[in-house]
N, C-alpha and C positions, 0 to 999 in steps of 0.2 A: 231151974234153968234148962232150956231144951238146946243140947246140943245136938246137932246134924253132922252126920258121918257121912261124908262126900267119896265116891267111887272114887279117884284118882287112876286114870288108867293112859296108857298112852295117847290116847284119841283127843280127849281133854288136857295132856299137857299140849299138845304139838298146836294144838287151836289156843294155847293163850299164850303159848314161850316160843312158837313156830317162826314168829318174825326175828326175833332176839337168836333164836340159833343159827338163822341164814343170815344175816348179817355177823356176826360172828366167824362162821367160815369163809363169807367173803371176804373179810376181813382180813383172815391172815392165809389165805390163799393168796390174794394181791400181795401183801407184803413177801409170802415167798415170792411169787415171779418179781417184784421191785429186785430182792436182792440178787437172782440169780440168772438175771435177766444178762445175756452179753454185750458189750459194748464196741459196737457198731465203731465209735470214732477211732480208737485203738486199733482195732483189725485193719480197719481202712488205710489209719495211717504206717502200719505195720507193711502192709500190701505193694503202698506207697514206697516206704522205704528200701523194701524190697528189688522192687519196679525200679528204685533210681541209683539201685547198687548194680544193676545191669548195665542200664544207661551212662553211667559216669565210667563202668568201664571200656565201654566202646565210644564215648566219646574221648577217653583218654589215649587210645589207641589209635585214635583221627588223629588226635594231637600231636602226637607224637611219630605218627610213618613217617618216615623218610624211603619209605621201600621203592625203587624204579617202579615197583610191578605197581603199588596198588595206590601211588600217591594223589595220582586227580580222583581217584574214588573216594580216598579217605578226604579229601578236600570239599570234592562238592555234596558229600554227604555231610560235613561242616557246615558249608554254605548252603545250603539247598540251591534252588535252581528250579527254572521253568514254572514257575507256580506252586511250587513244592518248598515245605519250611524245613530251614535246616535243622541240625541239634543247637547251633547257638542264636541267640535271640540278637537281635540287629544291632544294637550297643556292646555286646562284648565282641561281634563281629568286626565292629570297627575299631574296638580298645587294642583287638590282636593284629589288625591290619597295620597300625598307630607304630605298635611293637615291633612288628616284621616276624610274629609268627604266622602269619598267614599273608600270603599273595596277594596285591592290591587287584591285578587284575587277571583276564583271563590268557594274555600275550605271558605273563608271571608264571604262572601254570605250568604253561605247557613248556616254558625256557626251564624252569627247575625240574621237571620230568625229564627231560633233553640231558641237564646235569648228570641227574640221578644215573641213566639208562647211562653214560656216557665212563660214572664214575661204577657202575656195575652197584652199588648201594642199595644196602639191606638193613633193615632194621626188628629188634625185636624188642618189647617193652613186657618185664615183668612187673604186676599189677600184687605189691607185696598186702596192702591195707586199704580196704574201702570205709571208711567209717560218715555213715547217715547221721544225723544230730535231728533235733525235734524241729517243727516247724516254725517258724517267723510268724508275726501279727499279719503279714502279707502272704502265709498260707506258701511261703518259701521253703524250701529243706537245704538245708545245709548239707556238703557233703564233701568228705574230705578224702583224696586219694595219694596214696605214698607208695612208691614201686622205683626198678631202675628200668634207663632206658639204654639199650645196648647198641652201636651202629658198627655194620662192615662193609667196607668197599674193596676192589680190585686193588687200590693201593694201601691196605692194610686197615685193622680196627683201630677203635678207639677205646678208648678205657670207661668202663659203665659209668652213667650219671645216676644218681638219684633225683628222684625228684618229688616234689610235691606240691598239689593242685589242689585251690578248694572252693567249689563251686556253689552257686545257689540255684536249683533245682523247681522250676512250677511246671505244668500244665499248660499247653496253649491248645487254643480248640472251644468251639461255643458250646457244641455238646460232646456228650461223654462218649458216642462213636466217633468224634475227630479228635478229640483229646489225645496229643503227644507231649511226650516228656522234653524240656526244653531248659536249655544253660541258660539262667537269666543273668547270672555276674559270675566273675571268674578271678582269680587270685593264684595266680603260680609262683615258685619258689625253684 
């Protein structure tokens, strides 16, 4: 029997196993980047949560001024105004109007300022906990704020309240450079 002693050299494997080996490294090249690939929705929502631990505290601090100085500010930065959207969205605007945390109109305003300036009234609010919770099927965050609120007038202070607020947090705006952060319901205690 005539056996034939074949070269075997690199040239001749890469020409018959050259497909089986790049596939092969494609292979678990892909699988690395699958697992070590970052996750986009986490950060974002991370970024988010971030974003509306800001937001909830200076919407908390509208909430709450009673100061002469800066109460139609922290007001109409509440309400928006002139074409401009506020921090709260038009249904918790009206739930707080309903309540009588917020001024029905603009004659409201400027008589509780008149108060305020009248009674020398100052207020400060410590912001002790902001806690962000995960998003809603509505793409909502939840966000819960707990702190006290302190007030001083000409005719003496008051004794601190605590308080606790807790919000749901979306995005209003068609694209992502108008996009602002926005109270869409609200729940105080």
């Amino acid at each position: 029997m005539y056996w034939r002693v074949r070269n075997l050299g690199p040239e001749h494997l890469l020409r018959q196993y050259g497909v089986h080996l790049a596939l092969g490294v494609s292979i678990l090249v892909n699988a690395g980047l699958f697992f070590t690939r970052p996750k986009p929705h986490a950060d974002v929502i991370k970024q988010a949560q971030k974003n509306f631990d800001v937001f909830a505290r200076q919407v908390t601090a509208h909430l709450l001024d009673s100061s002469y100085i800066t109460y139609d500010q922290s007001t109409a930065a509440l309400l928006g105004g002139g074409g401009a959207v506020g921090e709260l969205a038009p249904s918790v605007v009206q739930q707080l109007k309903q309540s009588e945390l917020l001024p029905k109109t603009a004659e409201e305003v400027e008589a509780t300022k008149r108060q305020l300036g009248e009674e020398r009234r100052v207020s400060a609010v410590r912001i002790d906990s902001v806690t962000p919770g995960e998003p809603n099927p509505q793409g909502l965050i939840p966000v819960v704020v707990q702190g006290i609120a302190a007030f001083h007038s000409a005719s003496g202070s008051e004794d601190p309240h605590p308080f606790k607020f807790q919000y749901l947090m979306g995005l209003t705006g068609k694209t992502p450079e108008e996009q602002k952060p926005i109270v869409a319901a609200f729940q105080g205690q």
